[in-house]
C-alpha positions as CSV (number, residue, x, y, z in Angstrom):
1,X,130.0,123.6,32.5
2,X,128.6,121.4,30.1
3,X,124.7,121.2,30.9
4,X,122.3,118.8,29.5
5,X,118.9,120.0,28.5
6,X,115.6,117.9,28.0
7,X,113.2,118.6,25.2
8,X,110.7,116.5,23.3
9,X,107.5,115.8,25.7
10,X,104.4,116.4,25.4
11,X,100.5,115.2,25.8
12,X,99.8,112.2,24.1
13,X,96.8,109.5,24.2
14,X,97.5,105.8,25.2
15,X,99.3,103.4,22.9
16,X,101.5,106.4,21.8
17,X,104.7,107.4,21.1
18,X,107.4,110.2,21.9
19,X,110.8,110.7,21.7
20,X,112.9,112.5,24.4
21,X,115.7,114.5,23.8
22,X,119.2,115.2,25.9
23,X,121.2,117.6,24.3
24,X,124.2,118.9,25.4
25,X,124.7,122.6,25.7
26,X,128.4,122.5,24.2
27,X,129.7,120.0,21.3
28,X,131.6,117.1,23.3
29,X,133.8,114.5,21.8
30,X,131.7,111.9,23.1
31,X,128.4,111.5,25.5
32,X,129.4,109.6,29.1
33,X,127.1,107.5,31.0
34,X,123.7,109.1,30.7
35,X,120.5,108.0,32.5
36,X,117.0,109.1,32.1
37,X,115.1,109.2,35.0
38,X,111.2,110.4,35.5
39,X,108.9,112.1,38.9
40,X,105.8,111.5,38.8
41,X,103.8,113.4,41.5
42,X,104.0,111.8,45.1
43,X,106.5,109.6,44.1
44,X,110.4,109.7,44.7
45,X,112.2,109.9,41.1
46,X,113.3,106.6,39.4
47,X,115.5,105.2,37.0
48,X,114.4,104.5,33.7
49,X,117.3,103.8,31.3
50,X,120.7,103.9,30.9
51,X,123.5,104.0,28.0
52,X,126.9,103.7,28.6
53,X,129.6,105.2,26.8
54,X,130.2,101.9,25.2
55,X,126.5,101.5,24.3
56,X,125.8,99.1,26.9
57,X,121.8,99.6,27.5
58,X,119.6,98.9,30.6
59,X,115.9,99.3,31.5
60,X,114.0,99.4,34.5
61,X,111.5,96.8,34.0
62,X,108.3,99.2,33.8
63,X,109.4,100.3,30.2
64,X,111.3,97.2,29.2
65,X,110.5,96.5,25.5
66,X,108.4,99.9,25.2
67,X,111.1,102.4,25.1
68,X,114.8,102.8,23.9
69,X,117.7,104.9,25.1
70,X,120.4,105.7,22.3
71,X,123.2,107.9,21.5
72,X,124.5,110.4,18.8
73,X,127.7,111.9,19.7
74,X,128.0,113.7,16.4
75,X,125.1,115.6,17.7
76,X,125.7,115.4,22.1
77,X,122.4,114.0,22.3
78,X,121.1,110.8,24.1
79,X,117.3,109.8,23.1
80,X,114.4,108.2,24.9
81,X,112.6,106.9,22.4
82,X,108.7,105.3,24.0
83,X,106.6,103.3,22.5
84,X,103.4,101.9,23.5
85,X,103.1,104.7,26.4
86,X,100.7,103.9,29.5
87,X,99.1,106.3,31.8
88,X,101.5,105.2,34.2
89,X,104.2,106.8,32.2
90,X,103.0,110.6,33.3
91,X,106.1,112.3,34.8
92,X,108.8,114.7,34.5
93,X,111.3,112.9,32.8
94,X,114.9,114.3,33.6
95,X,118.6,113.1,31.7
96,X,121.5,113.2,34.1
97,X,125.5,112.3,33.9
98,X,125.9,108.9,35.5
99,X,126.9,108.2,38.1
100,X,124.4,110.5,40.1
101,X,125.6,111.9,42.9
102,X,123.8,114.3,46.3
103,X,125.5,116.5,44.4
104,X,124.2,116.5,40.9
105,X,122.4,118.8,39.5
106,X,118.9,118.4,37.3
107,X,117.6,120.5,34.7
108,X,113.5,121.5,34.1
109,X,112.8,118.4,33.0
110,X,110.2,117.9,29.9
111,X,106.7,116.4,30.7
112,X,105.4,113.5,29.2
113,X,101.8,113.5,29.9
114,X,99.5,109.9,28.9
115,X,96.0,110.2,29.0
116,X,93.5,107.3,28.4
């Protein structure tokens, strides 16, 4: 089983910058549909981007123009790059196949913590 694993958070102050990590535990051909998705405490995980495997691109509207989801299949790895991070940004952001199923599984998570 190929698993994907998150790396890359960390504390940072507002108006920052990180960039997420989703590697693959194997080396794959090519990455599939891959979302990132974030939990912030008390509130149900959500959506934040998207990437196809033919590089189509979408954003919830929270992070639009802020952050970036990419690809580098030479390395199995998706990206979350964010820009301009907000308080409101604090979460466990997860990477996951898409489509997501109930029976999906999700890794630890990395956690992106903004302060002000």
């Amino acid at each position: 089983q190929v698993r994907l694993v998150e790396s890359g958070g960390g504390s940072v102050q507002a108006g920052g910058s990180l960039r997420l990590s989703c590697a693959a535990t194997e080396t794959i051909n090519s990455i599939k549909d891959v979302g990132w998705y974030r939990q912030a405490p008390g509130k149900p995980r959500e959506l934040v981007a998207v990437i196809t495997r033919d590089d189509v691109t979408i954003y919830t509207d929270a992070v639009k123009g802020r952050f970036a989801i990419s690809r580098d299949n030479a390395k199995s790895t998706v990206y979350l790059q964010m820009n301009g991070l907000k308080v409101e940004d604090t979460a466990v952001y997860y990477c996951n196949r898409e489509p997501v199923t109930p029976r999906s599984s999700w890794g630890q998570g990395t956690q992106v913590t903004v302060s002000s």
